[in-house]
Backbone as CSV, one residue per row, in Angstrom:
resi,resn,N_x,N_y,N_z,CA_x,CA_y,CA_z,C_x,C_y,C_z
1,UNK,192.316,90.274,282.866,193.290,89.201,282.620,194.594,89.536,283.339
2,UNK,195.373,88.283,284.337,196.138,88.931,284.680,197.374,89.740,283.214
3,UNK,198.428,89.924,284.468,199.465,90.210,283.528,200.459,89.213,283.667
4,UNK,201.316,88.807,282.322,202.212,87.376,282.093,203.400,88.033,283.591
5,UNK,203.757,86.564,284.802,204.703,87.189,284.995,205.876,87.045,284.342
6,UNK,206.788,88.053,284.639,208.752,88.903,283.996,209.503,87.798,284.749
7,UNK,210.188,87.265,283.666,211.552,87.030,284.141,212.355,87.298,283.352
8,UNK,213.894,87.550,284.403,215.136,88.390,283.881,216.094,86.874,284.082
9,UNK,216.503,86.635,282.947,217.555,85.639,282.773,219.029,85.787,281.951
10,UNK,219.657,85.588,283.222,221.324,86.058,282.811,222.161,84.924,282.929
11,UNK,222.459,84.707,281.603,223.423,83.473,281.386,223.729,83.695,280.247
12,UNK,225.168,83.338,279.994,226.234,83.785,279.033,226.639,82.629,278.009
13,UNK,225.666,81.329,278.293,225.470,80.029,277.069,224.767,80.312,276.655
14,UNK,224.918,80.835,275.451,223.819,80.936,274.255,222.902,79.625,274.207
15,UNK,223.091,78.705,273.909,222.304,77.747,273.758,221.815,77.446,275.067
16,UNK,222.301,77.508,276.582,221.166,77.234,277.641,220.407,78.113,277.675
17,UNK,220.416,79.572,277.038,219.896,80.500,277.547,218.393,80.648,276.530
18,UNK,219.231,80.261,275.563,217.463,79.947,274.290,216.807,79.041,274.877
19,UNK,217.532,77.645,275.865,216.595,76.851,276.182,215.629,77.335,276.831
20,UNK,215.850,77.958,278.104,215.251,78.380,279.269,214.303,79.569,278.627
21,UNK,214.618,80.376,277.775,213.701,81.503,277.408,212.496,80.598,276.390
22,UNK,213.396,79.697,275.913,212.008,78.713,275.339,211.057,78.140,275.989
23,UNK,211.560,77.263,276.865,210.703,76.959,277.691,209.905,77.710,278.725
24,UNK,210.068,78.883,279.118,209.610,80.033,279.716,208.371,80.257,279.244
25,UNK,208.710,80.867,277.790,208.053,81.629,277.086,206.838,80.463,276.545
26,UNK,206.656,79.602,276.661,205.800,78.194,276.364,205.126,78.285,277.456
27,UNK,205.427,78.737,278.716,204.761,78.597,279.846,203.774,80.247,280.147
28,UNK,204.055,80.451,279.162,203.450,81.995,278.973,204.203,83.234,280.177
29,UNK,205.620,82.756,280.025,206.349,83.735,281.000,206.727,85.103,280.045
30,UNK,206.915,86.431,280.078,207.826,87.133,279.872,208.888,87.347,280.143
31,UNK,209.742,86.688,278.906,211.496,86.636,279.616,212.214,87.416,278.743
32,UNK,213.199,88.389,279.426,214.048,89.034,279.002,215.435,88.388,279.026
33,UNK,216.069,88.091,278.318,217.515,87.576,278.457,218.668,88.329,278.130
34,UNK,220.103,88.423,279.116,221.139,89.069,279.365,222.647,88.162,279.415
35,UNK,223.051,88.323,278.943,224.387,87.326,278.679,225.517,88.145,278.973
36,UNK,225.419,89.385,279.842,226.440,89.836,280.255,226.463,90.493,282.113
37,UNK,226.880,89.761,283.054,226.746,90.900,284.294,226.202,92.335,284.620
38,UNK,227.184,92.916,283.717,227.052,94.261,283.878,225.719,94.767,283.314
39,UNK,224.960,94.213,282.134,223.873,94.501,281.582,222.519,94.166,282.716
40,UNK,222.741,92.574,282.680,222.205,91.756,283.772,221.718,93.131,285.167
41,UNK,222.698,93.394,285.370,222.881,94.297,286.879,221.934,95.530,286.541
42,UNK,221.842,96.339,285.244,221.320,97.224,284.604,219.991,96.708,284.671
43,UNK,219.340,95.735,283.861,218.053,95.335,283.930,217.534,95.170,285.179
44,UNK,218.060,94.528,285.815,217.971,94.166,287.147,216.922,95.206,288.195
45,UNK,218.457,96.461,287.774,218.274,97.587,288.775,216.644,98.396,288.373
46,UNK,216.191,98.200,287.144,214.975,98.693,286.294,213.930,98.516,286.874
47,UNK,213.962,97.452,287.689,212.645,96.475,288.831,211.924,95.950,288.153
48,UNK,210.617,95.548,288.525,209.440,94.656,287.467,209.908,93.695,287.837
49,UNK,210.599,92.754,288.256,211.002,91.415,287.775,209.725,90.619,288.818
50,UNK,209.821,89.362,288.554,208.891,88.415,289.382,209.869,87.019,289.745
51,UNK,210.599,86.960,288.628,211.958,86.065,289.022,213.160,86.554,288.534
52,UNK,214.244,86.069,289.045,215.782,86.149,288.048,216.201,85.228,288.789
53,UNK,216.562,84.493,286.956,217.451,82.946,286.792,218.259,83.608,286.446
54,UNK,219.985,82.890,287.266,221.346,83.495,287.083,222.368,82.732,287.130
55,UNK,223.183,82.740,286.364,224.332,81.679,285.837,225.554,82.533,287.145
56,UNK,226.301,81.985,287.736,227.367,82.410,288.931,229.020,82.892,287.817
57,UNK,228.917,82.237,286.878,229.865,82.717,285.775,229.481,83.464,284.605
58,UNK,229.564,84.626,285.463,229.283,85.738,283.777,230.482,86.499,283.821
59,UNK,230.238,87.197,282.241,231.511,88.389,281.940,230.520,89.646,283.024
60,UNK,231.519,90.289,282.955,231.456,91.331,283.705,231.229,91.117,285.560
61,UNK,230.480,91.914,285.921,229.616,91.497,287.025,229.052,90.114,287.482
62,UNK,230.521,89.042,288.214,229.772,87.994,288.463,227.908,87.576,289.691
63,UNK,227.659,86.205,289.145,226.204,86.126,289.266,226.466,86.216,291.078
64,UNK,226.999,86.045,291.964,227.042,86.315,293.416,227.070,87.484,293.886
65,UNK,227.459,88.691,292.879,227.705,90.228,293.546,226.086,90.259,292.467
66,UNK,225.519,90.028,291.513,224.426,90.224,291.331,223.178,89.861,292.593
67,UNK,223.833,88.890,293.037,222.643,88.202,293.888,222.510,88.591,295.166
68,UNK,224.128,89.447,295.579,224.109,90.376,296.493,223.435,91.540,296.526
69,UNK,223.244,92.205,295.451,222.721,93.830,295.190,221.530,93.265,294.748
70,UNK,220.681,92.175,294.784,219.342,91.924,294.333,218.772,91.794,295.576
71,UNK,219.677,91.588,296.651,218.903,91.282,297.856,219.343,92.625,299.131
72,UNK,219.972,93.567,298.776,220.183,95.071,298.944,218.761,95.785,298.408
73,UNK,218.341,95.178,297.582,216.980,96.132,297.157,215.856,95.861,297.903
74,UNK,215.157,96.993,297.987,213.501,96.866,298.601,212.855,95.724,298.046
75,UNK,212.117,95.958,297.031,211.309,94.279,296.212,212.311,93.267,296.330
76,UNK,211.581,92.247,296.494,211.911,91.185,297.116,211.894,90.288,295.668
77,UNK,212.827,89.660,295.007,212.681,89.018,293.470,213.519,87.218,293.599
78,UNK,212.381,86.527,293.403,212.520,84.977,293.585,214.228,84.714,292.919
79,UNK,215.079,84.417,293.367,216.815,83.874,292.836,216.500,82.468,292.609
80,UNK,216.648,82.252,291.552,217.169,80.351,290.773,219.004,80.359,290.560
81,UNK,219.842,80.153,291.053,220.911,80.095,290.554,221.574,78.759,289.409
82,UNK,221.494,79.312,288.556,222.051,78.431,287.803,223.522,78.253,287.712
83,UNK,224.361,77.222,287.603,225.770,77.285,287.060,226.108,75.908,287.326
84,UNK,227.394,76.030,286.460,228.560,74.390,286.691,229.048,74.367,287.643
85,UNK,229.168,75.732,288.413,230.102,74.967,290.060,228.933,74.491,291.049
86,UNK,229.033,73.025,291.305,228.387,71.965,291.531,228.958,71.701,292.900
87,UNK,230.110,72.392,293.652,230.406,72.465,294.780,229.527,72.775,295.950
88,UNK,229.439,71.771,297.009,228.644,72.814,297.853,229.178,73.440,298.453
89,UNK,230.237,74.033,298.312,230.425,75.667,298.882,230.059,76.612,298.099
90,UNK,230.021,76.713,297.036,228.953,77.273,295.720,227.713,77.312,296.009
91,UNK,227.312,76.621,295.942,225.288,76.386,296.666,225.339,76.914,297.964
92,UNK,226.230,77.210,299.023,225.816,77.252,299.837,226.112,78.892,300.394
93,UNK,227.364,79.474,298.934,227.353,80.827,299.204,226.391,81.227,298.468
94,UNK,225.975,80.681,297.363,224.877,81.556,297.012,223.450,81.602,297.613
95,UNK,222.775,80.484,298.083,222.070,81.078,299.405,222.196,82.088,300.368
96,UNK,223.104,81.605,300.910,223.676,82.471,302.049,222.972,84.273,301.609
97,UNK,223.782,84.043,300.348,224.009,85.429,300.221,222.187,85.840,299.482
98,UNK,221.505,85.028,299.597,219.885,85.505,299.203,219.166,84.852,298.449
99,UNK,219.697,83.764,297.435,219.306,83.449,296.652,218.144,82.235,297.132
100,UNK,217.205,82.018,296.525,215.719,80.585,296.878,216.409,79.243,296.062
101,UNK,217.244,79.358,295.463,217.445,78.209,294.631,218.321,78.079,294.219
102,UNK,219.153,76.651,293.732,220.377,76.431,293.121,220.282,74.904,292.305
103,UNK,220.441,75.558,290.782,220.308,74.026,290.341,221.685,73.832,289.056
104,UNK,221.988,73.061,289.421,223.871,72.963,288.923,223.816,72.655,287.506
105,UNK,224.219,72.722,286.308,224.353,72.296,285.178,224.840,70.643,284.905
106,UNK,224.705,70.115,284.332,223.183,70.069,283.674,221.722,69.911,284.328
107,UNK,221.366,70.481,284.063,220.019,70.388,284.363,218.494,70.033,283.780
108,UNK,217.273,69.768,284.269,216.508,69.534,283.097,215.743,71.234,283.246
109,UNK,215.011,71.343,282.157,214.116,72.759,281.613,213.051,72.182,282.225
110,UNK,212.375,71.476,281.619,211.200,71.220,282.724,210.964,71.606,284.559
111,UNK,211.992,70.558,285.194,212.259,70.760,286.507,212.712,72.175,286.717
112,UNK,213.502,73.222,286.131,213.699,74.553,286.565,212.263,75.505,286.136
113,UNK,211.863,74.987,285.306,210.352,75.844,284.928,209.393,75.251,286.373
114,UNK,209.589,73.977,287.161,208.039,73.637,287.557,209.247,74.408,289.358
115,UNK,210.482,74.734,288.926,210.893,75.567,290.840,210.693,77.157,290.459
116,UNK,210.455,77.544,289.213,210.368,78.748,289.084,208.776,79.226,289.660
117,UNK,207.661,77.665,288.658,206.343,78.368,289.580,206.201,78.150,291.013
118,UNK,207.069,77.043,291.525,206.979,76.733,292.953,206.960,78.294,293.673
119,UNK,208.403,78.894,293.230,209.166,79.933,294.037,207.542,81.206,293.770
120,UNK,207.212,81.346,292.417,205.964,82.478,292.334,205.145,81.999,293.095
121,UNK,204.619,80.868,293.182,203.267,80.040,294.186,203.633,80.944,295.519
122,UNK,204.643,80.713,295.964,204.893,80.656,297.308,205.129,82.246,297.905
123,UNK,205.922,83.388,296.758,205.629,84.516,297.052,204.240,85.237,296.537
124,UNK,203.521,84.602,295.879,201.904,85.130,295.722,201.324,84.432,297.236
125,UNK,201.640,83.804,297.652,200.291,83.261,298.831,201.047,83.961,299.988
126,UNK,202.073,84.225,300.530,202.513,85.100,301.154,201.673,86.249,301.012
127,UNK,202.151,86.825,300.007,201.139,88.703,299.192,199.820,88.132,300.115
128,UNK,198.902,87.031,299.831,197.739,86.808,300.175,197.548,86.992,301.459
129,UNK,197.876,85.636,302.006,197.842,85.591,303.865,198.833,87.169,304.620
130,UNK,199.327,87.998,304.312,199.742,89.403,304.701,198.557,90.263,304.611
131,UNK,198.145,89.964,303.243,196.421,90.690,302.717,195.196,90.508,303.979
132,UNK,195.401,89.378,304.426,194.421,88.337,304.504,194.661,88.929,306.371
133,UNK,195.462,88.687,306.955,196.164,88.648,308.306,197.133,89.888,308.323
134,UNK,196.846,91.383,308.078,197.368,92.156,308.131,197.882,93.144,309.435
135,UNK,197.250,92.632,310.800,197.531,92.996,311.826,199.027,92.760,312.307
136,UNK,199.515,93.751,312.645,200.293,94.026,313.541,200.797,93.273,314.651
137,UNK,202.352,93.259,314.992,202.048,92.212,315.906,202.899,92.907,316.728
138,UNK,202.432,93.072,318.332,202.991,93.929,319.347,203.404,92.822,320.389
139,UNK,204.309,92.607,320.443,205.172,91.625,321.293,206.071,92.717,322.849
140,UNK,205.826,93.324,322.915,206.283,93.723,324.019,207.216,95.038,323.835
141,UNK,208.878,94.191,323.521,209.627,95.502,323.252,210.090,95.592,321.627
142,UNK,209.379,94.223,321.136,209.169,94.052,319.753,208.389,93.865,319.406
143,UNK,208.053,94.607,317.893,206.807,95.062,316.789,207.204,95.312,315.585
144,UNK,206.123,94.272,315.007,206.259,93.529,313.258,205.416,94.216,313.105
145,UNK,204.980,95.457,311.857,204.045,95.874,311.164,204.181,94.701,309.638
146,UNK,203.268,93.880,309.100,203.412,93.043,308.030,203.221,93.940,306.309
147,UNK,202.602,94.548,306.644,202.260,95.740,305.894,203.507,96.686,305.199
148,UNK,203.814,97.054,306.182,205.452,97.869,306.012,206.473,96.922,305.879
149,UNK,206.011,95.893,306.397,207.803,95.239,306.803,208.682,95.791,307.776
150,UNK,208.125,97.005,308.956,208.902,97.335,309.744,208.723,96.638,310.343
151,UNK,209.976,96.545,311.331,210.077,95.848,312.549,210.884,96.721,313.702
152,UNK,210.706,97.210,314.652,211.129,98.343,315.505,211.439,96.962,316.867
153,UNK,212.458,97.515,317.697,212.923,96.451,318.892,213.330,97.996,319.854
154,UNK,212.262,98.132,321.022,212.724,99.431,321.793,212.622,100.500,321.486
155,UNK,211.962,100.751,320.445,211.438,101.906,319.377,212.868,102.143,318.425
156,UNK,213.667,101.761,318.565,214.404,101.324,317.426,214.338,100.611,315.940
157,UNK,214.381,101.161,314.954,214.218,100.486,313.443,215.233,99.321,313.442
158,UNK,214.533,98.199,312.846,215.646,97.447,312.683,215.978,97.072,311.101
159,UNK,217.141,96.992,310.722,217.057,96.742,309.304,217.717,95.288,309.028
160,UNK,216.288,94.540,308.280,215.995,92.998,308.029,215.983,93.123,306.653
161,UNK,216.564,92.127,305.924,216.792,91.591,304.629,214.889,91.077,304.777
162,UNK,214.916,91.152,303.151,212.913,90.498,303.445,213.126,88.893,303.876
163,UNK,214.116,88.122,303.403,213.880,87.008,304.492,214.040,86.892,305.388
164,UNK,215.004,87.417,306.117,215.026,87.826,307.832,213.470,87.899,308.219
165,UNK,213.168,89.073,307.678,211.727,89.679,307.986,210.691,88.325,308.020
166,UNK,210.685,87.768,306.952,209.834,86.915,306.348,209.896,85.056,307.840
167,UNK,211.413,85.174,307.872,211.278,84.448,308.802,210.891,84.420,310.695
168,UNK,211.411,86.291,310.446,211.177,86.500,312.297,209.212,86.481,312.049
169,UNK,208.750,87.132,311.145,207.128,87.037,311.402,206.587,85.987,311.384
170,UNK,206.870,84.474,310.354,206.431,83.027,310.779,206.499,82.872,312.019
171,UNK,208.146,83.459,312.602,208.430,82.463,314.277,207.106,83.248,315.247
172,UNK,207.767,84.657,314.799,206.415,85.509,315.821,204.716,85.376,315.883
173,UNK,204.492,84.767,314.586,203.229,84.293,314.655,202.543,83.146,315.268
174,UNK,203.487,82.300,315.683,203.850,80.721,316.427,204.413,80.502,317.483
175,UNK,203.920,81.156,318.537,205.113,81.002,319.644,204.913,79.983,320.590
176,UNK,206.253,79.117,320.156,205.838,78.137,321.436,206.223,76.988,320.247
177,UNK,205.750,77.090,319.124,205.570,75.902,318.265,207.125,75.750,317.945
178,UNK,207.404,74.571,317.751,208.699,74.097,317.242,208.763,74.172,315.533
179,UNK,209.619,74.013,315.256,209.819,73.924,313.426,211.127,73.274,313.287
180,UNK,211.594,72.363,312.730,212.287,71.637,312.306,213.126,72.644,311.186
181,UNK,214.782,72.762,310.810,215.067,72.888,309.701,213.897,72.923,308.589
182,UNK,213.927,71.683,308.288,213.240,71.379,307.120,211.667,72.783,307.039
183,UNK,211.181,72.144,307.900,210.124,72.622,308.333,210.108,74.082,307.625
184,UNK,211.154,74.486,308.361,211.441,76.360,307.904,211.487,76.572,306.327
185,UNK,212.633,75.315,305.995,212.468,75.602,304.487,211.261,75.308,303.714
186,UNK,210.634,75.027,303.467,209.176,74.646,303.524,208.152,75.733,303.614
187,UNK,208.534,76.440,304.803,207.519,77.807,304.807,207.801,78.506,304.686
188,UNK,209.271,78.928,304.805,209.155,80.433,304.698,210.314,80.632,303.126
189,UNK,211.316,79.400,302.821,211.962,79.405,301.346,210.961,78.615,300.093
190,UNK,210.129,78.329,300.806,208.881,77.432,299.970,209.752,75.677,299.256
191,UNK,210.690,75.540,299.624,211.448,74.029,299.438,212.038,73.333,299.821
192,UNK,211.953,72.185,300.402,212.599,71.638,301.084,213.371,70.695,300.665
193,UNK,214.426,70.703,299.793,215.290,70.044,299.028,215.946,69.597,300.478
194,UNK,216.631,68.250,300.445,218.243,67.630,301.124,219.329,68.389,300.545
195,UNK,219.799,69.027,302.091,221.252,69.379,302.230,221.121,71.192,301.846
196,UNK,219.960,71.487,302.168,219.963,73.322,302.004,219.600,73.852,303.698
197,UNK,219.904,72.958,304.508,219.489,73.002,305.676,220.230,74.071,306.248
198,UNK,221.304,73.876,305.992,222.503,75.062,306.396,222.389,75.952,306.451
199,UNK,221.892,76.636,304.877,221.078,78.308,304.661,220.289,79.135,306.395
200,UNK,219.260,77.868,306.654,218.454,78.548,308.001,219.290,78.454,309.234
201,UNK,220.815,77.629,309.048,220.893,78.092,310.438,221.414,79.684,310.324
202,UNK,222.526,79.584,309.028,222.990,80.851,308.874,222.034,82.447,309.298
203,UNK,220.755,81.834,308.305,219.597,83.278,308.602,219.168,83.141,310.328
204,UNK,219.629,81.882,310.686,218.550,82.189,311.829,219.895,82.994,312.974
205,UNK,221.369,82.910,312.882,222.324,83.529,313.662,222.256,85.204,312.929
206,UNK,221.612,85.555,311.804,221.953,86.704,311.236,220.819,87.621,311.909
207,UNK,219.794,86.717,312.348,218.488,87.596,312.847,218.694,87.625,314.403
208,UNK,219.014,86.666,315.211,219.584,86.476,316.591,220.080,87.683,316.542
209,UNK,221.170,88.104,315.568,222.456,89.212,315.848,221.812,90.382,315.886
210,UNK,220.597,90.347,315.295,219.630,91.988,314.998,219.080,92.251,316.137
211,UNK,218.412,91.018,316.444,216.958,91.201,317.546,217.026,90.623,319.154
212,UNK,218.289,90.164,319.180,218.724,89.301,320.677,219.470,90.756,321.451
213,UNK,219.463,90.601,322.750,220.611,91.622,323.422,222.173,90.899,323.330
214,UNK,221.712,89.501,323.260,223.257,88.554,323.573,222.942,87.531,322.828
215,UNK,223.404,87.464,321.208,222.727,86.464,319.768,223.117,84.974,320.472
216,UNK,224.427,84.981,321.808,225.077,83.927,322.333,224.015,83.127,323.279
217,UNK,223.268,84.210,323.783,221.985,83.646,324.929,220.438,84.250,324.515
218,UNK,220.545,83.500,323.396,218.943,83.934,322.754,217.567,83.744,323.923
219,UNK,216.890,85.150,323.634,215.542,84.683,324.544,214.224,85.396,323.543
220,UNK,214.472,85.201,322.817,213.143,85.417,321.554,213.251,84.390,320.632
221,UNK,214.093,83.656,320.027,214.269,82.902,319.096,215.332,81.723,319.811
222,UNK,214.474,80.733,320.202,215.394,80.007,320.983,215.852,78.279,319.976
223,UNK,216.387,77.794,320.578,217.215,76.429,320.090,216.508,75.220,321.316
224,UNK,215.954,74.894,320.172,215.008,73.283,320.711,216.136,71.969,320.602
225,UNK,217.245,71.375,321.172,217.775,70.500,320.742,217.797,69.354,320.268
226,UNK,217.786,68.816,319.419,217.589,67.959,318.670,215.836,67.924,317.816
227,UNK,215.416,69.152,317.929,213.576,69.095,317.281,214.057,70.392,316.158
228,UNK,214.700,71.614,316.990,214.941,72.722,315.446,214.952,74.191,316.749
229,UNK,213.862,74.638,316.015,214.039,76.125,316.906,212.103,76.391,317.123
230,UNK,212.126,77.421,318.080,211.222,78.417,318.274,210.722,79.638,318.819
231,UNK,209.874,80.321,318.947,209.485,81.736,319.283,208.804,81.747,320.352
232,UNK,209.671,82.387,321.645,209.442,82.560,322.805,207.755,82.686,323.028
233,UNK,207.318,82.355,324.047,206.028,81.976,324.566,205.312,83.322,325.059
234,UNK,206.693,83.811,325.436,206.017,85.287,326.096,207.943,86.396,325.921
235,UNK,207.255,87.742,325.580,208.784,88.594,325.115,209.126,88.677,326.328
236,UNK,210.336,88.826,326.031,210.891,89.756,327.685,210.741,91.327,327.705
């Protein structure tokens, strides 16, 4: 039988926070709940998790320096951001900074329970097709091991956030093929909500900056104008 997956939920409304562990726990989740940053950050650091839902206003340790040091770690753990700042400069730093999701207060329990299994769907079939398609991919003066998650450029290590990673191995597996914004969010953030479009250009200038000689004159990860982006046909 499997095992129930963990979620770590940090939010400092008592009453949203019974909601969500209610409704969780109905869905046969294991949820731990934290109503303080600094605790939050403690559990956190413990590992196990499979998700963490996070309110951006907590005592102690706010939910953005959490969502920073969650995405500093090796395991890779699905982010729902919860909170009232409904700004999109709010939504759009907390992506930025790692997070898969942002859903503003009020919200419904239902709809955050059916993006929580979206977000597990989408990092279990990943686990799979890596399982499944575990070869190596030797591009010339760049090489994706999927296995490790290394990625070496010139026999150089390069160090990729797992979505970096997650997105240079889609492009590298496709070269030639175009992908739309959307498109990207879709495969490699598993959602394609309106107006999170922004997030991929950001990741896609943060990976340029790793893996380009000149992020200004890309020739591995190029700019399709007006279709989106794609992965050179052949490395240099």
């Amino acid at each position: 039988m499997d095992q129930p997956k963990r979620v770590l939920v940090v939010e400092d409304d008592a009453h949203i926070a019974d909601l969500i562990c209610l409704h969780l726990r109905d869905e046969s989740f294991e949820v731990v709940h934290s109503a303080d940053g600094n605790e939050g950050l403690r559990l956190l650091e413990q590992g196990g998790w499979d998700a963490l839902i996070l309110d951006l206003m907590l005592p102690g340790v706010d939910g953005l320096e959490i969502c920073r040091r969650a995405r500093a770690m090796t395991r890779y753990t699905p982010i729902i951001i919860t909170s009232a700042r409904s700004s999109e400069l709010h939504r759009i730093l907390g992506l930025e900074l790692g997070a898969d999701d942002y859903l503003a207060k009020p919200f419904s329990m239902p709809e955050l329970v059916a993006r929580v299994k979206a977000l597990l769907r989408r990092v279990d079939a990943m686990a799979r097709n890596l399982k499944m398609d575990a070869g190596s991919l030797d591009l010339g003066q760049l090489f994706i091991n999927p296995l490790t998650r290394d990625v070496t450029l010139q026999g150089q290590r390069l160090d990729l956030t797992p979505r970096e990673f997650d997105l240079l191995y889609f492009f590298a597996r496709q070269p030639g093929k175009v992908f739309s914004r959307m498109d990207l969010l879709n495969a490699v953030w598993g959602y394609s909500h309106e107006g999170y479009e922004h997030t991929v250009n950001t990741h896609i200038n943060r990976l340029r900056a790793k893996v380009e000689a000149d992020p200004a004159n890309p020739v591995l990860i190029l700019t399709v104008w007006g279709r989106g982006y794609k992965f050179a046909e052949s490395s240099p």
